[in-house]
DRENDO-1510 file (C-alpha; in Angstrom, 1 decimal, always signed):
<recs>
REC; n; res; u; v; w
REC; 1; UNK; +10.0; -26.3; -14.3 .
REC; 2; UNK; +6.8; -28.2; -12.6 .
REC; 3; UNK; +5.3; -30.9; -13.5 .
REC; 4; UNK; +1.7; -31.9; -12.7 .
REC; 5; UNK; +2.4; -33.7; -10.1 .
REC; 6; UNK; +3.8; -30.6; -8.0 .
REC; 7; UNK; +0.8; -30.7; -5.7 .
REC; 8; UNK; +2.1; -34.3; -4.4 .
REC; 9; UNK; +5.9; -32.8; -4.1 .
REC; 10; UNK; +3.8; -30.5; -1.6 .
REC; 11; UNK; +2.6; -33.1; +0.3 .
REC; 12; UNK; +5.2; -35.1; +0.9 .
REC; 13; UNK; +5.9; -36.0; +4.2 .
REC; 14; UNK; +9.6; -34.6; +4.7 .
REC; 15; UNK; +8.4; -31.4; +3.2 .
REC; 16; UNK; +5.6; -30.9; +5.4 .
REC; 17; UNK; +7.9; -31.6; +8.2 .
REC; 18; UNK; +9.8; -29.0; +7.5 .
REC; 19; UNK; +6.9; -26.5; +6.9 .
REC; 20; UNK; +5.8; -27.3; +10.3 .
REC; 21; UNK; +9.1; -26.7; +12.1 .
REC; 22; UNK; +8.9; -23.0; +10.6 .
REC; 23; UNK; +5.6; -22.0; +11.1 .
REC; 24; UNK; +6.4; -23.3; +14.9 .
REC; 25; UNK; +9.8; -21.5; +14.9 .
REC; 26; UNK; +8.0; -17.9; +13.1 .
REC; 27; UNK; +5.1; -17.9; +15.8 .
REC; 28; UNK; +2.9; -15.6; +15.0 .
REC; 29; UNK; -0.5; -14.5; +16.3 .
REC; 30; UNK; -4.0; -16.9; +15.7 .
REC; 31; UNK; -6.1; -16.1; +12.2 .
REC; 32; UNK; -9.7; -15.7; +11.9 .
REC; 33; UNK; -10.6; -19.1; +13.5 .
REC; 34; UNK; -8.7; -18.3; +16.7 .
REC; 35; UNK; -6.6; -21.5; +16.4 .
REC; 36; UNK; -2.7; -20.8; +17.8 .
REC; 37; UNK; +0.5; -22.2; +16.5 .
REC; 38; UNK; +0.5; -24.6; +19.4 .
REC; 39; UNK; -2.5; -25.9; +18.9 .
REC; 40; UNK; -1.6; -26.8; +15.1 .
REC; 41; UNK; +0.5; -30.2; +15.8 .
REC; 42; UNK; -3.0; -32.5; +17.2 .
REC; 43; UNK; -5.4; -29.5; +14.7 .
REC; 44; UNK; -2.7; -31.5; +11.8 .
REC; 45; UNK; -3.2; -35.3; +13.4 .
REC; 46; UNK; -6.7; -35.3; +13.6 .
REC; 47; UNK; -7.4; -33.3; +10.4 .
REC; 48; UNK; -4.8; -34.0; +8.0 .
REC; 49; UNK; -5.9; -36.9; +6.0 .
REC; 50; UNK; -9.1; -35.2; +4.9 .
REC; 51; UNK; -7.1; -32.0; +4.0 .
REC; 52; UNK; -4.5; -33.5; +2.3 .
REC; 53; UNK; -7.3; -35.2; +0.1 .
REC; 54; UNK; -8.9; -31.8; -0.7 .
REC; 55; UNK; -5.4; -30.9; -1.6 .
REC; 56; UNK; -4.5; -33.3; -4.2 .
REC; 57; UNK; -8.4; -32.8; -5.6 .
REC; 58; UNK; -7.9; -28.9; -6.1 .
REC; 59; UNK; -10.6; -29.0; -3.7 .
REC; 60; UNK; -9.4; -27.4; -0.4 .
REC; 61; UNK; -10.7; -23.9; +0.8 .
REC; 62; UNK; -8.6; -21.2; +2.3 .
REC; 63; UNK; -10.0; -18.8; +5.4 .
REC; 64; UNK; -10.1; -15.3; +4.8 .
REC; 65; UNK; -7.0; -13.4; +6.6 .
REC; 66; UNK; -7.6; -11.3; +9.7 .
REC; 67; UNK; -6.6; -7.5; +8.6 .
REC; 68; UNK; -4.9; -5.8; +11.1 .
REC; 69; UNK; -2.7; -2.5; +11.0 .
REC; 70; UNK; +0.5; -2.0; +12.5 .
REC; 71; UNK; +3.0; +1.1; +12.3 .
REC; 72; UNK; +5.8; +1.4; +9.9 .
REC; 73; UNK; +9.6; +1.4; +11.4 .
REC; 74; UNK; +10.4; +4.7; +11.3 .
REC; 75; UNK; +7.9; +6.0; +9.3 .
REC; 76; UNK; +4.5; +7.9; +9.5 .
REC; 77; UNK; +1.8; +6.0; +8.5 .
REC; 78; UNK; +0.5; +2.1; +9.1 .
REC; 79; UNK; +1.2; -1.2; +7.3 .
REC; 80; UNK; -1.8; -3.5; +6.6 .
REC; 81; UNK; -1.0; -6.9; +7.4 .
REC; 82; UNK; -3.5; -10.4; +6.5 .
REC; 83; UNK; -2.4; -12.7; +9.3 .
REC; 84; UNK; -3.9; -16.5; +7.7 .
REC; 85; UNK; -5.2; -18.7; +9.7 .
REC; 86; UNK; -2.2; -21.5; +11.0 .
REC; 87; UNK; -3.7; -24.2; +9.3 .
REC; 88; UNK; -3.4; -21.8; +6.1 .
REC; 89; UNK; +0.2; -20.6; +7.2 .
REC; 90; UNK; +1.2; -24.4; +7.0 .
REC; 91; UNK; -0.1; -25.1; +3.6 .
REC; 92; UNK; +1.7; -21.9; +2.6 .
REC; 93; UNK; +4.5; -22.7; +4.0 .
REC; 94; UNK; +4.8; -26.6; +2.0 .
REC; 95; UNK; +4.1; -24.6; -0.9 .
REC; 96; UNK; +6.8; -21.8; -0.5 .
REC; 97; UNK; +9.8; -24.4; +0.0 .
REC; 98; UNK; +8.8; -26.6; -3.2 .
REC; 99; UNK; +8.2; -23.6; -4.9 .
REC; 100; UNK; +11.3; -21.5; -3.7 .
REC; 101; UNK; +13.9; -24.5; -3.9 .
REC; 102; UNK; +13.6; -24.5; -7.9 .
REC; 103; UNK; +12.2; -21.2; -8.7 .
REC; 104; UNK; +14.9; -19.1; -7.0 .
REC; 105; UNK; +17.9; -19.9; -8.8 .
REC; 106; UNK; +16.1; -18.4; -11.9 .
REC; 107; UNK; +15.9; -15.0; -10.4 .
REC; 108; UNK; +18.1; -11.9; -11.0 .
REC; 109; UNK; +21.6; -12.1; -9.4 .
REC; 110; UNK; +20.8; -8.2; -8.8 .
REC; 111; UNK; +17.8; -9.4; -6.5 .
REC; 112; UNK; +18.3; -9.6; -3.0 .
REC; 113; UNK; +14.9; -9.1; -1.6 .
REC; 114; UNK; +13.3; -12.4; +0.2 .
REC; 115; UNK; +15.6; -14.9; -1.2 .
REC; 116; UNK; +17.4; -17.3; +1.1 .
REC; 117; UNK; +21.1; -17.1; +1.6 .
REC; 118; UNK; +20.7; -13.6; +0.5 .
REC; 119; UNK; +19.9; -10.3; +2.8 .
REC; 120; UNK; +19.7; -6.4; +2.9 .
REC; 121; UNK; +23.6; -6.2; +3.9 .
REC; 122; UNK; +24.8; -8.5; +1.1 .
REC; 123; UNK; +22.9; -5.3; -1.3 .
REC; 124; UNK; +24.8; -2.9; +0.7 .
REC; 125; UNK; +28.0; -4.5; -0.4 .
REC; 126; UNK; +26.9; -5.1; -3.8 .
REC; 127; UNK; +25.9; -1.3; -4.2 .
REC; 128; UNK; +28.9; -0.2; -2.6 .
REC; 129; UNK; +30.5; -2.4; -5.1 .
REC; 130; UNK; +29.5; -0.4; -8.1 .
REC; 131; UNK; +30.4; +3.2; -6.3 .
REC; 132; UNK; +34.0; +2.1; -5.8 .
REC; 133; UNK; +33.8; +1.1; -9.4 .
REC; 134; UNK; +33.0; +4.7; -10.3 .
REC; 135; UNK; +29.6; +4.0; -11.1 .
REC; 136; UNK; +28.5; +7.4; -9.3 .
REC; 137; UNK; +25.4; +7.9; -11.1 .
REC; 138; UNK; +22.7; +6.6; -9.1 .
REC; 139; UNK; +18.7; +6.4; -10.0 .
REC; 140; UNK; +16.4; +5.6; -7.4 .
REC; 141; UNK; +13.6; +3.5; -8.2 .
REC; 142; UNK; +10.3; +4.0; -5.2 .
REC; 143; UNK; +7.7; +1.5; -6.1 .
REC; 144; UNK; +4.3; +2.1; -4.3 .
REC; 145; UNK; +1.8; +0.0; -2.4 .
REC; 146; UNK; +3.4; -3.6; -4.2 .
REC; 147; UNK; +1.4; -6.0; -2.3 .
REC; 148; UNK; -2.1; -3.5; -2.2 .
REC; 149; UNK; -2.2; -3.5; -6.2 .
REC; 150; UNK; -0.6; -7.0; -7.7 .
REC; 151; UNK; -2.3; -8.1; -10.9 .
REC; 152; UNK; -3.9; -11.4; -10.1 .
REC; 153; UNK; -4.2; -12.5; -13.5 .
REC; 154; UNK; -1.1; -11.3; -14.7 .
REC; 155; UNK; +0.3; -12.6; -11.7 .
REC; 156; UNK; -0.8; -16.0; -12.6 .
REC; 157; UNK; -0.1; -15.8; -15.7 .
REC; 158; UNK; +3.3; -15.4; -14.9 .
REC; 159; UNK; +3.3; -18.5; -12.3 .
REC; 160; UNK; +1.3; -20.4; -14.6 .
REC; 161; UNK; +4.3; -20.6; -17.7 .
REC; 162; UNK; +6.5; -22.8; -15.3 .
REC; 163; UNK; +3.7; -24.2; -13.4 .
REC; 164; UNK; +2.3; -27.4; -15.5 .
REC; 165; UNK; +0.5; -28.1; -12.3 .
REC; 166; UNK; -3.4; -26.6; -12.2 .
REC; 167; UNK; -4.6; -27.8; -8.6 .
REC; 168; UNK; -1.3; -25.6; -7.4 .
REC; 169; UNK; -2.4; -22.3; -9.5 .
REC; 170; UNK; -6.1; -23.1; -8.6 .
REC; 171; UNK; -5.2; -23.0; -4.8 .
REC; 172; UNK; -2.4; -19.9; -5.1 .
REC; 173; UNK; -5.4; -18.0; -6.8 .
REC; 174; UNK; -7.6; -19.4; -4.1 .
REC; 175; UNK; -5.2; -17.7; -1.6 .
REC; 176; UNK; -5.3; -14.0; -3.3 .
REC; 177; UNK; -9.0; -14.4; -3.3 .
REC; 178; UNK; -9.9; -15.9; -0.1 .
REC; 179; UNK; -10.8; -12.2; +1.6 .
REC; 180; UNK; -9.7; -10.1; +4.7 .
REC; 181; UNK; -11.7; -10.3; +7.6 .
REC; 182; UNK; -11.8; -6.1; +9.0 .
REC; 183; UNK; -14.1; -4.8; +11.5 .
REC; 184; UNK; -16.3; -8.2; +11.3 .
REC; 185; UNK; -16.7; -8.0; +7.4 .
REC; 186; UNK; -15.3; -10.2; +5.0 .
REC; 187; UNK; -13.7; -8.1; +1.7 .
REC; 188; UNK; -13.0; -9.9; -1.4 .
REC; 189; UNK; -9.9; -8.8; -3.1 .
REC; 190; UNK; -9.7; -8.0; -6.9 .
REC; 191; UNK; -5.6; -7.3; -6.6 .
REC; 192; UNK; -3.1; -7.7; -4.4 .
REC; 193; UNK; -1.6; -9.9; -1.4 .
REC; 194; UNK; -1.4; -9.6; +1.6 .
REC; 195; UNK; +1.7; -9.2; +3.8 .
REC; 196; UNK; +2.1; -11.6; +6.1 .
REC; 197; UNK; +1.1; -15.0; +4.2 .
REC; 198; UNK; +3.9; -17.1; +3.8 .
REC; 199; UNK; +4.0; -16.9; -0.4 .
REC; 200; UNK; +3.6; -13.5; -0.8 .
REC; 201; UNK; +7.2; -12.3; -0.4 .
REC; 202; UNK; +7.9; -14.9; -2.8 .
REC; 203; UNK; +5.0; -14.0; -5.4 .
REC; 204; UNK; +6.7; -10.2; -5.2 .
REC; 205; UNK; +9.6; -11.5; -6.3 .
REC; 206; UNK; +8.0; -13.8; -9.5 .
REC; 207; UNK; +6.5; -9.7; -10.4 .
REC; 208; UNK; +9.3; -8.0; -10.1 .
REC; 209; UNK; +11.4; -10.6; -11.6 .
REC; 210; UNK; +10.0; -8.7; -15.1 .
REC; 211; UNK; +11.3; -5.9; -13.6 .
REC; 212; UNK; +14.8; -7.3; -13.2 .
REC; 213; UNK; +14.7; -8.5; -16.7 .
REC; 214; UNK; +13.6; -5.5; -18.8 .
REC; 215; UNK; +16.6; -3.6; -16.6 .
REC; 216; UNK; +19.1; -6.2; -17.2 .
REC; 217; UNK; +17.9; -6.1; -21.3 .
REC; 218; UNK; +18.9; -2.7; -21.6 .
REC; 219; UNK; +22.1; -3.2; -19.8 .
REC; 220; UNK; +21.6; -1.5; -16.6 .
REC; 221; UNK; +23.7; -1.8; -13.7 .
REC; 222; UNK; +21.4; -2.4; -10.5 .
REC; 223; UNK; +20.5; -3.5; -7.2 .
REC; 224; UNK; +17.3; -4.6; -6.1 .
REC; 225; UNK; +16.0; -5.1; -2.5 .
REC; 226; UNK; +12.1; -5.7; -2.5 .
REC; 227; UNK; +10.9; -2.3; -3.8 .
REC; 228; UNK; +14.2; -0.6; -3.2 .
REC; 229; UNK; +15.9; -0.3; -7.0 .
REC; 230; UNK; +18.9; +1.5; -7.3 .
REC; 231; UNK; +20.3; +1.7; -11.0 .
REC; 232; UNK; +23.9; +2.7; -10.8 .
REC; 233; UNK; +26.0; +4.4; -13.9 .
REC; 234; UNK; +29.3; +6.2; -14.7 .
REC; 235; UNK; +26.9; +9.0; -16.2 .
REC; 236; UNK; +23.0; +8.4; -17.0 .
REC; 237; UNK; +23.0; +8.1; -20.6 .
REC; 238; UNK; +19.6; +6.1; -21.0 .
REC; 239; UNK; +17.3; +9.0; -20.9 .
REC; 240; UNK; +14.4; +7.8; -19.4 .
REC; 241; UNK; +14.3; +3.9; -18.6 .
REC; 242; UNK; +11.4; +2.9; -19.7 .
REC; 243; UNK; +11.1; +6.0; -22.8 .
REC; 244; UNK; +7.3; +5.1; -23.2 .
REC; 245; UNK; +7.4; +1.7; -23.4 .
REC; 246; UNK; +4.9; -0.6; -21.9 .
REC; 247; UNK; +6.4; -1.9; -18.8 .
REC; 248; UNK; +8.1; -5.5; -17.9 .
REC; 249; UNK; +4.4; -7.3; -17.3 .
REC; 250; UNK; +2.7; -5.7; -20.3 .
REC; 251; UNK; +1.1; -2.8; -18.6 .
REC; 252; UNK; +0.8; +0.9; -20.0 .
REC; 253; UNK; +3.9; +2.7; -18.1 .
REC; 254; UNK; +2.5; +3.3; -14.8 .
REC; 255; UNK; +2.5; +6.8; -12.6 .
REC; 256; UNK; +2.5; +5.4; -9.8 .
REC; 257; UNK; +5.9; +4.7; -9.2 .
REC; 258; UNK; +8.2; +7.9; -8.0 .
REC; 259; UNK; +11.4; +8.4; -9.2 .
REC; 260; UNK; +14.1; +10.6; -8.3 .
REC; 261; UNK; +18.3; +10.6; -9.7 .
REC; 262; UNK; +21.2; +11.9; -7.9 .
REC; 263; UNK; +24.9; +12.1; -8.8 .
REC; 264; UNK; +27.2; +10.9; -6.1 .
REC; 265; UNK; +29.1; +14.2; -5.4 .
REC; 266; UNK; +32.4; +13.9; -3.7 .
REC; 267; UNK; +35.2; +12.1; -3.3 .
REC; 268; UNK; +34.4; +8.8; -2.9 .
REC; 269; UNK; +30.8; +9.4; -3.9 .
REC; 270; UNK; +28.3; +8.1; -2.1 .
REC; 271; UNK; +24.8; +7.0; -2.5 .
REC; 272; UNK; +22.0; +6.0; +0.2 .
REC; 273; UNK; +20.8; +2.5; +0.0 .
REC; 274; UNK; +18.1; +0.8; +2.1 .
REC; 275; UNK; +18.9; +3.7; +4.3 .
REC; 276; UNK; +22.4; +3.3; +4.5 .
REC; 277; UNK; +24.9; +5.9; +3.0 .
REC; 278; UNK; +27.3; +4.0; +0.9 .
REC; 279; UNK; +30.7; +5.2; -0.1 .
REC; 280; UNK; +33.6; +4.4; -1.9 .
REC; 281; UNK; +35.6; +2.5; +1.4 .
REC; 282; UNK; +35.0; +0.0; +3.7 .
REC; 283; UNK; +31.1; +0.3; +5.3 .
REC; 284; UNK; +30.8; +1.3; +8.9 .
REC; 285; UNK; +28.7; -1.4; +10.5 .
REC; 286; UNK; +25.0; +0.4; +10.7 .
REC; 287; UNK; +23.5; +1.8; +13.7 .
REC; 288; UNK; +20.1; -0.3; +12.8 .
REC; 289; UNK; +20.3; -3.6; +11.7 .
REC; 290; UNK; +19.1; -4.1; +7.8 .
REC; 291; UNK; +16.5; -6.8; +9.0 .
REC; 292; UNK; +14.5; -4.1; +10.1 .
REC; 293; UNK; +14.6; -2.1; +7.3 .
REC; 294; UNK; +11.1; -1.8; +6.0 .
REC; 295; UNK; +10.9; -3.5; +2.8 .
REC; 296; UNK; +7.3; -1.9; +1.3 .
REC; 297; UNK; +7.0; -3.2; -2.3 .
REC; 298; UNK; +4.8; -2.3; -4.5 .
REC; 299; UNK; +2.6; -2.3; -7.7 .
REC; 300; UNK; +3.7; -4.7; -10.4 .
REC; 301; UNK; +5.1; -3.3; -13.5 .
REC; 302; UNK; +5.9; -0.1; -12.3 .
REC; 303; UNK; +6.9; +2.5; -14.8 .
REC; 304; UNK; +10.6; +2.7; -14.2 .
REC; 305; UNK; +10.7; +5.9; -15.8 .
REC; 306; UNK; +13.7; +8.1; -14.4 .
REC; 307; UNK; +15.4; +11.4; -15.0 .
REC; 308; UNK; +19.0; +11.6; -15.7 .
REC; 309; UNK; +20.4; +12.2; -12.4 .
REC; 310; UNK; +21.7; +15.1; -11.3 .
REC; 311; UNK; +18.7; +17.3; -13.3 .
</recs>
């Protein structure tokens, strides 16, 4: 899918003029050098040359994120966020839109989690789709603490079979492994990545994208937003999805992933999805908007075990 010269398809100039118009447009607060997104415009005239040089070389250095914590929507508890410095946010960014443009028509059509043109209400309608079709059986897949726990190597390994390019794996490995500054120490991650950088809603998806595939082998019938898996049926006649199996990135079955099954009782049925109760008729425009639905992924490969519903 990528050649080796990806790396220059990253730093072309209409490209990075893009990646500069969002970063500008998303805001965002200053990383661990204290440099704002205003600031980046003459921080990019001044250093760019040099940077794009470490760049093509496979040379350049990402700064650790700043960790903060913020609440969940809704929720008990606190999300963990890395914000990177802008600089950082801008490479990311150029990286994302290359990366994105050709990766994402190769994902799941079931997949509606962080994709463009795609979004939490269009999985509403696709879920409610398969209730009116009297597919009433519904599994719910809960995948924990996604971003805390991705493989890097298996993550890689993943990027790297349609990635010919090694200065672009060297510097998305970089990234996993470039720290998160918290209470004025620097941690170096083994796993995982941290919400907030630009690439990792798009790395989830390249995980989970074994996910997809190992469902849509066995002929399930799903919808996927981020961690939010619902696997639809007229009855659950699969037993257990995953029956021992090693999961869909070559992993042991995992317990970490909870798993409960319902049957839609009543007439239409009805099912909840990314907190939304969806029936058989027309859906009532929601009293929260889906864009603020908190999308919490979680650990790659997953067991997707599941009880027939209704046990």
């Amino acid at each position: 899918m990528f050649g080796e010269k990806a790396m220059e398809e990253i730093c072309e100039r209409i490209n990075l003029e893009a990646a500069l118009r969002r970063v500008r447009a998303n805001r965002g607060g200053p990383g661990v050098d204290g440099r704002t997104v205003d600031e980046l415009p003459e921080y990019l005239k001044a250093n760019w040359p040099s940077i794009k040089e470490q760049l093509l070389s496979g040379e350049y250095p990402p700064r650790p994120v700043k960790g903060v914590e913020i609440p969940k929507p809704g929720r008990k508890g606190k999300r963990r966020l890395g914000i990177p410095c802008v600089i950082d946010r801008f490479i990311e960014q150029a990286m994302l839109q290359v990366l994105q443009r050709r990766w994402d028509r190769r994902f799941s059509d079931s997949s509606y989690g962080y994709r463009p043109g795609r979004s939490a209400h269009q999985a509403v309608a696709r879920a409610q789709e398969d209730v009116k079709a009297g597919y009433g059986t519904v599994v719910d897949l809960d995948l924990e603490k996604f971003f805390d726990r991705v493989h890097h190597d298996r993550l890689l390994s993943r990027l790297a079979r349609e990635i010919g390019d090694k200065r672009v794996l060297k510097l998305i490995r970089a990234y996993l492994s470039a720290g998160i500054l918290r209470y004025g120490l620097v941690s170096a991650p083994t796993e995982g990545t941290p919400q907030g950088r630009p690439l990792s809603p798009f790395l989830s998806n390249v995980v989970l994208d074994g996910l997809d595939e190992e469902l849509e082998r066995r002929g399930h019938r799903f919808v996927r937003y981020a961690d939010d898996c619902k696997i639809s049926g007229a009855e659950w006649a699969g037993g257990r999805a995953s029956d021992g199996e090693r999961d869909p990135v070559g992993e042991p079955a995992s317990e970490t992933a909870r798993q409960s099954g319902e049957e839609c009782g009543g007439h239409p049925p009805e099912a909840e999805v990314l907190g939304l109760h969806v029936h058989g008729r027309p859906i009532a425009q929601p009293a929260q908007d889906c864009a603020g639905i908190d999308p919490e992924v979680s650990i790659p490969g997953a067991s997707v075990n599941a009880a027939q519903a209704g046990d």
